[in-house]
C-alpha positions as CSV (number, residue, x, y, z in Angstrom):
1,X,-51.8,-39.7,-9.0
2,X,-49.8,-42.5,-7.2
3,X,-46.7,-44.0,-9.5
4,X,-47.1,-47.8,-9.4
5,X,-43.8,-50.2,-8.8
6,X,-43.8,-52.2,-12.2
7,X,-44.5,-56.0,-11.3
8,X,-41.0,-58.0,-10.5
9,X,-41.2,-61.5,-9.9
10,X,-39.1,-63.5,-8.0
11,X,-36.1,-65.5,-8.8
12,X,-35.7,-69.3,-7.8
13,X,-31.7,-67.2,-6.1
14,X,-31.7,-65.8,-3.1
15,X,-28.4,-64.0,-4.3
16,X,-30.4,-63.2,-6.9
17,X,-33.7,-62.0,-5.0
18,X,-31.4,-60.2,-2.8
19,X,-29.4,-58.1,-5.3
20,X,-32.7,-57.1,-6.4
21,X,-34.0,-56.1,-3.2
22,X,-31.3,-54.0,-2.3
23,X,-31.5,-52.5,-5.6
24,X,-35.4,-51.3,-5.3
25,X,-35.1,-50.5,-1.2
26,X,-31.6,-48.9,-1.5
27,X,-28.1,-49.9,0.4
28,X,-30.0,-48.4,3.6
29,X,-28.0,-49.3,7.1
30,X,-31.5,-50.3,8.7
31,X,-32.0,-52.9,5.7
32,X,-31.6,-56.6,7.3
33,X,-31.0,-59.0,5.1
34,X,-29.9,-62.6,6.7
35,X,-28.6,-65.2,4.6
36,X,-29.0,-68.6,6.7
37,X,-27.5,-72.1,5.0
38,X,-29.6,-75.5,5.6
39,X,-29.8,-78.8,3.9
40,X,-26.8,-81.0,3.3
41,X,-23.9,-79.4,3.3
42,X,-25.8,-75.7,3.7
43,X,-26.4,-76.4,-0.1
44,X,-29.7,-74.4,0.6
45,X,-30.3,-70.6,1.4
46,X,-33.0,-69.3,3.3
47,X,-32.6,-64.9,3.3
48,X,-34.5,-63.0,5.4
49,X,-35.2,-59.4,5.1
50,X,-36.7,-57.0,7.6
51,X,-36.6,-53.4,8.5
52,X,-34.4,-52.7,11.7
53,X,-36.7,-50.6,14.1
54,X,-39.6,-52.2,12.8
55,X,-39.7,-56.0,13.6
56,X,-39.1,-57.5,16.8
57,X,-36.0,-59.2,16.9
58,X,-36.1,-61.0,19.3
59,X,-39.4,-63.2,18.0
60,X,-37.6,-63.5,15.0
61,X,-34.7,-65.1,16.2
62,X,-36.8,-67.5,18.4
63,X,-40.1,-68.2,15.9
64,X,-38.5,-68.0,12.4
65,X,-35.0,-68.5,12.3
66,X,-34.2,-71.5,15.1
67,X,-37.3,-73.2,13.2
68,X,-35.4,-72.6,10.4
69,X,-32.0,-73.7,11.1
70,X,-33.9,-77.2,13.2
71,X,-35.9,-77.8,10.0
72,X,-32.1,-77.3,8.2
73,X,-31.5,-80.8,10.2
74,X,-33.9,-83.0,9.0
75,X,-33.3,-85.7,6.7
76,X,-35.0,-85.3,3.3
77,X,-34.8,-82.0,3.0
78,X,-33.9,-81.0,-0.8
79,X,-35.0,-77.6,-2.8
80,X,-37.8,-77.9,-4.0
81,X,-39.4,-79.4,-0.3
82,X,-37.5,-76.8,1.5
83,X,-40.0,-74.1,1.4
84,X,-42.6,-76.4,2.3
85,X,-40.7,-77.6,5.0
86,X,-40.3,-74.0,6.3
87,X,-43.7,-73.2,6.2
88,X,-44.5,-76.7,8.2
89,X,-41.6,-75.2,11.0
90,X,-42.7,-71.6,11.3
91,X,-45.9,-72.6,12.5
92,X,-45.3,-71.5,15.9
93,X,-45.4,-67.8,14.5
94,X,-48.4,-66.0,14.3
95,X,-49.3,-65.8,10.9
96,X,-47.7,-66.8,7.7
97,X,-48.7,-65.7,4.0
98,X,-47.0,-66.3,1.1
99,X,-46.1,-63.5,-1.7
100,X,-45.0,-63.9,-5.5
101,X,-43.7,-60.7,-6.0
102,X,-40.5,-58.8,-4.8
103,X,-43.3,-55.3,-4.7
104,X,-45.2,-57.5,-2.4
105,X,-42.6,-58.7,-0.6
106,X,-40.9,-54.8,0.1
107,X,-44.4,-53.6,0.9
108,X,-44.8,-55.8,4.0
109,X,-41.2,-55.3,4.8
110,X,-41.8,-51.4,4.8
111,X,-45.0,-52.4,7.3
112,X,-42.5,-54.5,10.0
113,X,-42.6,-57.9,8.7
114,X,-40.5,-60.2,7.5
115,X,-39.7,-62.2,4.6
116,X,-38.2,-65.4,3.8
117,X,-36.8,-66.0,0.1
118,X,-35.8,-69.9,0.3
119,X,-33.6,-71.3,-3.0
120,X,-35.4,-73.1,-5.3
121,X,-38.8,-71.0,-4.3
122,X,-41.1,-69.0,-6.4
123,X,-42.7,-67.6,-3.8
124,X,-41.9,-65.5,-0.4
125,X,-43.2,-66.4,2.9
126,X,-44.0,-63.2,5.1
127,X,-44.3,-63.8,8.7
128,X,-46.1,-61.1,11.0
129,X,-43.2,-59.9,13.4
130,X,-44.4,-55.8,13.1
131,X,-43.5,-53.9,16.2
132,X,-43.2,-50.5,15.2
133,X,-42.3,-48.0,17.7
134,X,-44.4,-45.7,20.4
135,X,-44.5,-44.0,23.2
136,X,-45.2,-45.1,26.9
137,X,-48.3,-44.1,28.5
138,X,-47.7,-40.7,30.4
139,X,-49.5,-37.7,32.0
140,X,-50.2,-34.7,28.9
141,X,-48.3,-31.8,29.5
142,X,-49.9,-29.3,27.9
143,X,-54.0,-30.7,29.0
144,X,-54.0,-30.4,33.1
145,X,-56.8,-31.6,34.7
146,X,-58.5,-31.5,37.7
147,X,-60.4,-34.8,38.5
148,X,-60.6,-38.0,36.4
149,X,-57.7,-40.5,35.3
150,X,-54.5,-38.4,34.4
151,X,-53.1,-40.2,31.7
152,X,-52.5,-38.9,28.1
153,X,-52.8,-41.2,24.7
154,X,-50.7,-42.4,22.4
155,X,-50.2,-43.8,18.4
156,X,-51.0,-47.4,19.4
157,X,-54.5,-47.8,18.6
158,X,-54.8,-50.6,20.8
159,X,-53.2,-48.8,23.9
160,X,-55.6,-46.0,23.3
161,X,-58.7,-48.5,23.0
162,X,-57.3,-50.0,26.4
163,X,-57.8,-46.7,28.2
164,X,-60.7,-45.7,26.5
165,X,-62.4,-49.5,28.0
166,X,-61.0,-48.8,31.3
């Protein structure tokens, strides 16, 4: 019988939120947490957390935090518009969902997203940035063949429906 997390909310501190985080998923070196300051004066904190391995860097930096950091620039920006504001800039990404809970927010962490905890915020966004790791296509070693294509599946489901349509 599976153990269920009990339900932790989230704190209106990203210090806070953070703490906790690292307190449910451990002080692991793969753990990324990113503490980014907007708003006047960087009065505001925007963390985000993702597994290293798991999300793909590089379309973090360019969809979620440079959106973050121009939205940072804009006049008017204040606490409690900031996550608003965050979610009206990351609309370049692919998806974005919010989450209430910190069990929410380490469960699609563990799957290869990433969260954003903004101060002030009650609520998570969690933008889709999974790219977990695999294997390139080769030729099996161990099933030789005679005629027909020579190339051997992999975990990626969608690789596999690729050469299965080919």
């Amino acid at each position: 019988m599976a153990r269920r997390r009990p339900r932790t909310e989230l704190s209106k501190s990203t210090r806070e939120n953070q703490e906790r985080l690292v307190e449910l998923l451990g002080a692991s070196p793969d753990l990324t947490l990113r503490l980014v300051r907007i708003g006047p004066r960087g009065r505001i904190g925007v963390l985000l957390v993702a597994i290293a391995g798991l999300y793909d860097s590089a379309f973090v930096s360019e969809q979620v935090v440079a959106p973050i950091v121009a939205c940072g620039r804009r006049d008017g920006l204040t606490r409690t518009s900031a996550v608003s504001m965050i979610e009206g800039a990351l609309v370049t990404a692919s998806e974005v969902r919010t989450v209430q809970t910190l069990n929410e927010i380490i469960d699609e962490v563990l799957a290869g997203n990433t969260a954003v905890l903004v101060d002030g915020a009650e609520r998570a966004l969690i933008v889709s940035s999974a790219a977990p790791p695999s294997r390139s296509v080769e030729e099996p070693d161990s099933e030789a063949i005679v005629r027909g294509p020579k190339v051997g599946f992999n975990e990626v489901l969608q690789t596999t429906s690729a050469l299965i349509r080919q």
